[in-house]
C-alpha positions as CSV (number, residue, x, y, z in Angstrom):
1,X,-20.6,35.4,-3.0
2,X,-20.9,33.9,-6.4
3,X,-21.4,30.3,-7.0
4,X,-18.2,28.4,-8.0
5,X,-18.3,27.2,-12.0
6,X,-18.0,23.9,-12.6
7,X,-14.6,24.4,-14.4
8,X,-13.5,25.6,-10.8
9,X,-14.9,22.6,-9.1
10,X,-12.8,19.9,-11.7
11,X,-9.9,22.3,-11.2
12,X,-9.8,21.8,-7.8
13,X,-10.6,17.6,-7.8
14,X,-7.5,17.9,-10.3
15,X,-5.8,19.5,-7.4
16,X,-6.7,16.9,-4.3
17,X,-5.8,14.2,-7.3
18,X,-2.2,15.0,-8.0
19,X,-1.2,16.3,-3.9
20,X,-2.6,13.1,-3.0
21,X,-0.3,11.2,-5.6
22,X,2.9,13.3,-4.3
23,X,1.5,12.6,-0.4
24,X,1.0,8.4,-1.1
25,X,4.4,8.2,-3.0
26,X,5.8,9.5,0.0
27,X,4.5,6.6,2.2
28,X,7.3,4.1,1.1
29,X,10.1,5.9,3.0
30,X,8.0,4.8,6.6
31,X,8.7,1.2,5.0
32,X,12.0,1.9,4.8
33,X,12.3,3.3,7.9
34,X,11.1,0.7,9.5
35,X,13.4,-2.2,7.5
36,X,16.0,-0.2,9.1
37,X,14.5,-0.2,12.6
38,X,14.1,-4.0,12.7
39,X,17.4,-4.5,11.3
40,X,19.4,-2.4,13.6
41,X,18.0,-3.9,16.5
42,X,18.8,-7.2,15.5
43,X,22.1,-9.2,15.6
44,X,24.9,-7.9,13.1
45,X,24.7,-11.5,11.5
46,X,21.0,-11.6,10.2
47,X,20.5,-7.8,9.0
48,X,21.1,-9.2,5.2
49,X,18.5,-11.2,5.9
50,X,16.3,-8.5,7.7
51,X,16.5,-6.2,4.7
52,X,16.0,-9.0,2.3
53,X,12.6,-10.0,4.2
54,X,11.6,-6.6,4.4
55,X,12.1,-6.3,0.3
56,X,10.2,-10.0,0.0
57,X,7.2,-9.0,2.4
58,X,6.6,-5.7,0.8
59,X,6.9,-7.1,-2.9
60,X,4.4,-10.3,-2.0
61,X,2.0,-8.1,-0.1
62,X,1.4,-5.3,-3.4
63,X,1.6,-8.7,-5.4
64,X,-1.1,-10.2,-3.2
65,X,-3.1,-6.8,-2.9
66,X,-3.4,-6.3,-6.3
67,X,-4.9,-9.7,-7.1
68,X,-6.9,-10.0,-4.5
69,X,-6.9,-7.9,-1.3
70,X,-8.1,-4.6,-2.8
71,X,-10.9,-6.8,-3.8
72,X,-12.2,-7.4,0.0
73,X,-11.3,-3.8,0.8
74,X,-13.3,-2.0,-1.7
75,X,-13.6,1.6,-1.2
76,X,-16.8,3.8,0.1
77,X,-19.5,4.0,-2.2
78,X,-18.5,1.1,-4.1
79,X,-19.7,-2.7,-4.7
80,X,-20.1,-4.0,-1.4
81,X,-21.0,-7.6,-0.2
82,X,-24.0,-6.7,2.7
83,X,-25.6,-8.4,5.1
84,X,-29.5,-7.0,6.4
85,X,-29.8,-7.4,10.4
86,X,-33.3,-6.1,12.2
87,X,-33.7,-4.0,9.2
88,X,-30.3,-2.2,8.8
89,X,-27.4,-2.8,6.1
90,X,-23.9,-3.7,7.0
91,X,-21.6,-4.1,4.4
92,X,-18.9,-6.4,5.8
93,X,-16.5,-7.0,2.4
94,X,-16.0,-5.2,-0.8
95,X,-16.9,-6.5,-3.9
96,X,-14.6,-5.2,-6.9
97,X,-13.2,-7.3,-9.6
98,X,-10.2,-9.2,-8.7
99,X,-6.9,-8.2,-10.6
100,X,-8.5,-4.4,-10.6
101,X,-10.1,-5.5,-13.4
102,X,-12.0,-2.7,-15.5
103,X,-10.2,0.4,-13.0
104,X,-9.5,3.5,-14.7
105,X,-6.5,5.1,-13.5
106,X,-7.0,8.5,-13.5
107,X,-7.1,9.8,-10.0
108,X,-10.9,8.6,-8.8
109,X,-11.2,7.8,-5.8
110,X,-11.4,4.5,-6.5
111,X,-8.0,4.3,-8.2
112,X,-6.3,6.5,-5.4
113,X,-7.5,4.3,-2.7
114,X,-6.1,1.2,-4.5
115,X,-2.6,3.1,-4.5
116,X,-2.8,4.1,-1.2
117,X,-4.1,0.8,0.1
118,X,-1.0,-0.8,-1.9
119,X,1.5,0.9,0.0
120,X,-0.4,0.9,3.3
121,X,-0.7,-3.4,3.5
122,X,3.2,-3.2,2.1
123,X,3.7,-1.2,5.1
124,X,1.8,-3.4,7.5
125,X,3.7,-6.7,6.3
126,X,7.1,-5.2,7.1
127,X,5.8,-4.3,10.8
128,X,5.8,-8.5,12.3
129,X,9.5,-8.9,11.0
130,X,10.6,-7.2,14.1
131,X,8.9,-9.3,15.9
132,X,10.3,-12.5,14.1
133,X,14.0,-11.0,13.6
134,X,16.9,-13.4,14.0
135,X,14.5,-16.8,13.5
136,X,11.5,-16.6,11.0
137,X,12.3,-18.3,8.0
138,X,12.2,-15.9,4.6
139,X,9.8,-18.2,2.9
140,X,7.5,-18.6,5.9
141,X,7.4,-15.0,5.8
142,X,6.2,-14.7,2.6
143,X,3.5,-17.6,2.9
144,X,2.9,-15.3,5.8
145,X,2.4,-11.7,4.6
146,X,0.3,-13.4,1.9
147,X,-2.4,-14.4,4.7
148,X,-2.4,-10.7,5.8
149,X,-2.4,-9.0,2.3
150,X,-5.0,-11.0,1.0
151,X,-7.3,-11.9,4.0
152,X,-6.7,-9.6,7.5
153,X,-5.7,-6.4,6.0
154,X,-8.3,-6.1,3.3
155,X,-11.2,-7.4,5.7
156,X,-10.2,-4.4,8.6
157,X,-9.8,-1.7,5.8
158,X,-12.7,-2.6,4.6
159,X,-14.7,-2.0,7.6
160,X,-12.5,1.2,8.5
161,X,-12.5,2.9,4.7
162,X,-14.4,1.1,2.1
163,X,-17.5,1.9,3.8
164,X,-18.0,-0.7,6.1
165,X,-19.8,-1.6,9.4
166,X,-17.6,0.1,11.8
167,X,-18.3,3.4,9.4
168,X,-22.0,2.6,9.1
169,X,-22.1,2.4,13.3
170,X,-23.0,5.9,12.5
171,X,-26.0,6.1,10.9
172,X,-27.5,2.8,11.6
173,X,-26.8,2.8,15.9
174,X,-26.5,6.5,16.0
175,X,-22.8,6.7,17.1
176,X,-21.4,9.7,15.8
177,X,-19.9,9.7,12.3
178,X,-19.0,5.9,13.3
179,X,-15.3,4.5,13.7
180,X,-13.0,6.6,12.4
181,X,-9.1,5.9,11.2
182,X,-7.8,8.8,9.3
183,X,-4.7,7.6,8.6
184,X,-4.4,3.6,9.4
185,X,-3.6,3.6,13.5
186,X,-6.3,0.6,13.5
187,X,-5.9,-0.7,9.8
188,X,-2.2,-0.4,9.4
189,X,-0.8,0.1,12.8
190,X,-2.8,-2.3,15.2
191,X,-3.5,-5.4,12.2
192,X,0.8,-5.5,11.5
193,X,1.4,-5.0,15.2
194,X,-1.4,-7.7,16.5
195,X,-0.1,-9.9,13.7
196,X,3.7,-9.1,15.0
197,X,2.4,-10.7,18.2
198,X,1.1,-13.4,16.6
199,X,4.0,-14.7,14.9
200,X,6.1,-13.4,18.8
201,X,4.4,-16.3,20.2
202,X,4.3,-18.7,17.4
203,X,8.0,-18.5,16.8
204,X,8.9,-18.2,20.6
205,X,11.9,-16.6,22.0
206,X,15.4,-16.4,20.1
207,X,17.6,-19.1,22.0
208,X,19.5,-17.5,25.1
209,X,17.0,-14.9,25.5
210,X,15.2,-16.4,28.9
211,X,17.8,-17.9,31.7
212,X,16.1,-21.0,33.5
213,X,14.3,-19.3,35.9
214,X,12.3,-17.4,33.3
215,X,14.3,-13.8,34.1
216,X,15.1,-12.5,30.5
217,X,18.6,-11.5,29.0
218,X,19.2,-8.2,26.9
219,X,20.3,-9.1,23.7
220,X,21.6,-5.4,22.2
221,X,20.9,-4.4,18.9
222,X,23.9,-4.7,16.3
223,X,23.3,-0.8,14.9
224,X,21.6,2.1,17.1
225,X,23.1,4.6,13.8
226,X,20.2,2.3,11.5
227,X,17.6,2.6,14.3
228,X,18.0,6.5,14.4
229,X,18.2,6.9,10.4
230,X,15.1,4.5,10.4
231,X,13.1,7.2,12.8
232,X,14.0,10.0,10.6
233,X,12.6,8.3,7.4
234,X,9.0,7.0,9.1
235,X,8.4,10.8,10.0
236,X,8.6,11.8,6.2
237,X,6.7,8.6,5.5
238,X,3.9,9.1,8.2
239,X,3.5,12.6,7.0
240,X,2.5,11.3,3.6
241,X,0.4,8.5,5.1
242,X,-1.3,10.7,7.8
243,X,-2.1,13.2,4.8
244,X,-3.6,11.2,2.0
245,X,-5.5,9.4,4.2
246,X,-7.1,12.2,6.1
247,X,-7.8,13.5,2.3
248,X,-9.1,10.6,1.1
249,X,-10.9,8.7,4.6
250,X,-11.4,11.8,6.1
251,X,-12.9,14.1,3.5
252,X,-10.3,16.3,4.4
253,X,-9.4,19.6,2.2
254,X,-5.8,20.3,1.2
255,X,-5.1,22.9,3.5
256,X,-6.0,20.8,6.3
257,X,-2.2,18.5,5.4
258,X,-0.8,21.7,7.6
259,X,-2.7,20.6,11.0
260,X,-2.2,17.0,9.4
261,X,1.7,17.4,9.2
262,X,1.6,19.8,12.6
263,X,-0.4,16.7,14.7
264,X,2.3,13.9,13.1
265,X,5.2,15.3,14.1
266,X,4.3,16.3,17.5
267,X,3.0,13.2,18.6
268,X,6.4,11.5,17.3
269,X,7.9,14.6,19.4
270,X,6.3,14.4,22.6
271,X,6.3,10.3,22.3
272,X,10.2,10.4,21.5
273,X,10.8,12.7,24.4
274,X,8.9,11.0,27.1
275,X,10.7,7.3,26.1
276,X,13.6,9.3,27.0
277,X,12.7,10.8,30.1
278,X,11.7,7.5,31.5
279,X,14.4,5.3,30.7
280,X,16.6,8.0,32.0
281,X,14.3,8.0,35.4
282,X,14.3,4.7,35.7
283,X,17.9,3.5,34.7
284,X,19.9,6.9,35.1
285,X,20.2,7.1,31.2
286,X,18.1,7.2,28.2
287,X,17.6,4.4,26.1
288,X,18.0,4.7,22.4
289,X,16.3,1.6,21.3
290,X,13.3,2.1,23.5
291,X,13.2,6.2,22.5
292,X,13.5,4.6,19.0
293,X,10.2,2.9,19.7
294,X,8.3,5.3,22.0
295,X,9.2,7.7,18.3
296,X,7.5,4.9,16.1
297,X,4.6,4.7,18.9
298,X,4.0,8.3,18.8
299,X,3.6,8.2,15.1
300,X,1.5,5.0,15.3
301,X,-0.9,6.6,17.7
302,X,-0.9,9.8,16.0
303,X,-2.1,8.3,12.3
304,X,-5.9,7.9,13.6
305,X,-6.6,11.7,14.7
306,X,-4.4,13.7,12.8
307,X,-6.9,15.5,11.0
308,X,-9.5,16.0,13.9
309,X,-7.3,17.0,17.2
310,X,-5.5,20.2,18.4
311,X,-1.8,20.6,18.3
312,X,-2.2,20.4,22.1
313,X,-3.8,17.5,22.3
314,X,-1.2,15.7,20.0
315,X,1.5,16.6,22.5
316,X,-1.0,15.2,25.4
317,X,-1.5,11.6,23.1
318,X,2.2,11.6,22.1
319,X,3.4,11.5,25.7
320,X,1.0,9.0,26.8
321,X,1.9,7.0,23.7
322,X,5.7,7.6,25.0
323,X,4.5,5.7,28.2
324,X,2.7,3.3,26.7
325,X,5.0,1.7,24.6
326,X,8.1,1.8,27.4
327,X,6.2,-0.2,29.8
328,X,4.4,-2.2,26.9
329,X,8.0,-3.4,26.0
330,X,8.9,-4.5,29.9
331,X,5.2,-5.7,30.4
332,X,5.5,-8.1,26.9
333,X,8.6,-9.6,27.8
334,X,8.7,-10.1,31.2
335,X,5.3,-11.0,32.2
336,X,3.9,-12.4,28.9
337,X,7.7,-13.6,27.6
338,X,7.1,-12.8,24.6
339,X,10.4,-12.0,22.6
340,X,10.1,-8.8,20.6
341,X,13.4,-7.7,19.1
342,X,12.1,-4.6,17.1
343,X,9.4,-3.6,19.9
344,X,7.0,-3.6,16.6
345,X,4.2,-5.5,19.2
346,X,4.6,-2.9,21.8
347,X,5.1,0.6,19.3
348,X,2.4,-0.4,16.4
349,X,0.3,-2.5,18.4
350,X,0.0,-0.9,21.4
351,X,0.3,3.0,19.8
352,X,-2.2,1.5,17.0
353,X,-4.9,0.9,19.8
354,X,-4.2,3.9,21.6
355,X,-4.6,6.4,18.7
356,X,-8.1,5.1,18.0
357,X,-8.9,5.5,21.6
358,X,-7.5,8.8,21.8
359,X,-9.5,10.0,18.6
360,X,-12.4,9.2,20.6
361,X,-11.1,11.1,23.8
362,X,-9.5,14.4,22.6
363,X,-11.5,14.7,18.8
364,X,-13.3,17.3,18.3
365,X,-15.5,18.4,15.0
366,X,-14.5,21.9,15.9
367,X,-11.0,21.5,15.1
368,X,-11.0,20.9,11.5
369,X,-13.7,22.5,9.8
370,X,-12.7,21.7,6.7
371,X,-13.3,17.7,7.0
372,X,-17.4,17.7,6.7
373,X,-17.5,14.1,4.8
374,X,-16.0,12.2,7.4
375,X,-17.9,14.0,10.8
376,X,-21.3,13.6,9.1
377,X,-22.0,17.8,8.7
378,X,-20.3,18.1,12.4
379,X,-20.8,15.4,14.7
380,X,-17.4,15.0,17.1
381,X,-16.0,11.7,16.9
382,X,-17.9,9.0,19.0
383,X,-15.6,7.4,21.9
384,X,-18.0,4.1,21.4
385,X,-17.4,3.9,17.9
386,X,-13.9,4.0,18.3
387,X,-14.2,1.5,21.4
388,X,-16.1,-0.6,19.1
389,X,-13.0,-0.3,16.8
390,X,-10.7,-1.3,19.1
391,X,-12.5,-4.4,20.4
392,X,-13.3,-5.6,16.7
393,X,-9.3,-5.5,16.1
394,X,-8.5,-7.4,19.2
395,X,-11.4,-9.9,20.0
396,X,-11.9,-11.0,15.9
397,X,-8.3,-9.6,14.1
398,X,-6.0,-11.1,16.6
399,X,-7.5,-14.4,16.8
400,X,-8.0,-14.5,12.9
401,X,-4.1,-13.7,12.1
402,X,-3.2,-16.0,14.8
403,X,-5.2,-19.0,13.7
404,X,-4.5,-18.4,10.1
405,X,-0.5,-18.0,11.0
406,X,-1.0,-21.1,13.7
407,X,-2.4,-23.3,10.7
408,X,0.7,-22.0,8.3
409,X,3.0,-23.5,11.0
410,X,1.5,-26.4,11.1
411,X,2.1,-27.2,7.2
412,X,5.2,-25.2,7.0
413,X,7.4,-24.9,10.0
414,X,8.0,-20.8,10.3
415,X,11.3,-21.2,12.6
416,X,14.5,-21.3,11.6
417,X,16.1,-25.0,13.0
418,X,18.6,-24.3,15.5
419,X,21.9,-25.0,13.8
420,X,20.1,-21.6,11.8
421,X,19.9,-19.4,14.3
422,X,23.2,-20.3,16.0
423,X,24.9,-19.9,12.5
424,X,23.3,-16.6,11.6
425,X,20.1,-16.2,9.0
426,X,22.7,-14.3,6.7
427,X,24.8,-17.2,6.2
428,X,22.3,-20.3,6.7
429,X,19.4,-18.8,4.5
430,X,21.3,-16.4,1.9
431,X,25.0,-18.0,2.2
432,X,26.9,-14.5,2.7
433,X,26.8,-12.1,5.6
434,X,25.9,-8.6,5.3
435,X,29.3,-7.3,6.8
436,X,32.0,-9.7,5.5
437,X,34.7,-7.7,6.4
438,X,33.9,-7.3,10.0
439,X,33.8,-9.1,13.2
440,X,30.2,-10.3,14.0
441,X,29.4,-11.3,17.6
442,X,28.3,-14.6,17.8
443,X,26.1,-15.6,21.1
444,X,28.9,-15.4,23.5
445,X,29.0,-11.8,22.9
446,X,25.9,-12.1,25.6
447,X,28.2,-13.3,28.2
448,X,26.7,-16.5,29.0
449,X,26.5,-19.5,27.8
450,X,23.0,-20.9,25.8
């Protein structure tokens, strides 16, 4: 076979260049998917609000990225801040300029990770809002998606795809090709869902959620026709997200988006379906807010190994993803009372965790031949690596968010006063409601009194 010319070899970086462009800009419709999602399952007389926030936390985190988080994140093989322990390296933050000072836009790796990594955090900041629907005050959210644009998210990605310890558990402990997260299940999924939690249990529960005795109240969503248009835009974003970051994390060549695009959809799939055959087992009918999530769980879980697991296997995560997140939901609120109007703690969180587990569980190097960079010549992922992973995000990432967000509350109240929430965020924080011409419940729609 004869060798390929170097004119071939630039014709094909040109190539991986401009399909990952097309895949990145498709990442922005899981944001909007997911503004949809929180708003729908909150109360008809906050969703101005909920879509306002969503635009707010998205703008301040690409703001806030730009000027400082891609900083921290860095990407592989570049400046790196490093730390020697008993002989080894471990690069634990990234060193670029701030303001990507001195970047050359022209489809390097560098400058395709910085695009990517702007849309990824944008898409982690709108993930706590469904958490904090119906009482988190639009400026606290700001102040608080600047703490995770600029500190958390950076600091994980960093670790996961700039080249940094949890990668380099590979060649300097001998696990593997180290912790791998193809598409964000860890950096995107598990940092906006732990942070979602976070801000659950700072906020506390919306007011007539919990009776006296601790039981909780449903409190339906205002719009399951949003929650089901929201599902059907992630899936076009996750494509897009899954892709380019198999292709750029993963070493991944372009003909690999196929099993890419194959894996996404059928964890969201299988996830989707088992949602809905539980609820229906359990309550005689399916739930569509809780199918909604066990959809968004199944994509969560499925962003970590799409580019290094069979078709079958991503069927076998998605319906133990499906499972997950229904019982995560009950578990959450009833045991832990933690109020979670969008399920984001229970779908990102929760599917976040369990998509780096399963990487480590069902990946296998022989599944995608084509991704050599990433599996180190054809190592299979290593369980502990990714076991590593998930510890790192819960025992260091979760308290960090919550300490950071626990100190924001103490300077700058993130609740919405009572006479606020009562009143509707539509009307007390923006002054006009989203659907003026209609009826909107107001608490007695619950049937009780608060």
């Amino acid at each position: 076979m004869a060798p390929i010319s170097p004119v071939s070899l630039a014709a094909l970086s040109e190539t991986i260049s401009v399909l990952c462009v097309i895949l990145i800009l498709l990442v922005p419709f899981a944001g909007v998917g997911l503004s949809l999602i929180s708003t729908g399952l909150g109360r008809s007389r906050s969703a101005a609000h909920s879509m306002l926030a969503s635009l707010c936390a998205f703008s301040v985190a690409a703001v806030v990225y730009f000027a400082w988080g891609f900083a921290w994140q860095g990407f592989p093989s570049g400046p790196a801040h490093v730390l020697t322990v008993a002989g080894n390296q471990w690069s634990w933050a990234g060193a670029s300029p701030l303001f990507l000072r001195g970047f050359e836009f022209d489809g390097s790796m560098a400058s395709l990770a910085a695009l990517f990594g702007m849309f990824a955090v944008g898409l982690a900041a709108l993930i706590p809002l469904g958490a904090g629907a119906d009482r988190w005050r639009l400026g606290a959210i700001c102040a608080s998606t600047a703490l995770l644009a600029g500190v958390t998210f950076p600091l994980f990605a960093h670790w996961a795809w700039g080249g940094g310890w949890l990668t380099q558990l590979g060649v300097n402990c001998g696990l593997g090709p180290g912790f791998l997260d193809a598409g964000g299940s860890g950096a995107v999924q598990a940092v906006g869902g732990l942070t979602a939690l976070s801000i659950a249990w700072i906020l506390g529960p919306r007011r007539g959620k919990y009776l006296p005795d601790g039981l909780p109240v449903a409190i339906p969503g205002h719009n399951a026709v949003l929650v089901m248009l929201g599902c059907a835009l992630s899936l076009v974003g996750w494509l897009g997200l899954n892709s380019a970051g198999a292709m750029l994390f993963a070493g991944a060549l372009p003909a690999r988006v196929v099993l890419v695009a194959v894996n996404t959809t059928l964890s969201a799939a299988s996830a989707a379906l088992a949602a809905a055959a539980i609820t229906h087992t359990r309550f005689n009918k399916p739930d569509a807010s809780l199918t909604a999530n066990g959809w968004i769980g199944g994509l969560a879980a499925s962003s970590a190994a799409c580019a290094f697991v069979s078709p079958f296997s991503a069927v076998v995560i998605g319906i133990l993803s499906g499972g997950v997140v229904t019982f995560a939901v009950e578990w959450f609120e009833v045991h832990l009372a933690v109020d979670d109007p969008g399920g984001s703690i229970s779908a990102h969180a929760m599917g976040g965790l369990w998509g780096l587990l399963a990487l480590g569980i069902f990946g296998r190097a022989s599944v995608p031949p084509a991704v050599g960079g990433a599996l180190g010549g054809g190592a299979s992922p290593n369980w502990l690596a990714q076991l590593v992973g998930v510890a790192t995000l819960i025992g260091f990432v979760f308290p960090l968010t919550y300490g950071l967000n626990w100190l924001l509350n103490r300077f700058y109240p993130q609740r919405v006063g009572a006479e606020g929430e009562r009143q509707g965020m539509d009307l007390y924080e923006l002054g006009a409601g989203a659907y003026p011409e209609f009826i909107v419940h107001s608490d007695e729609f619950t049937q009780r009194k608060i």
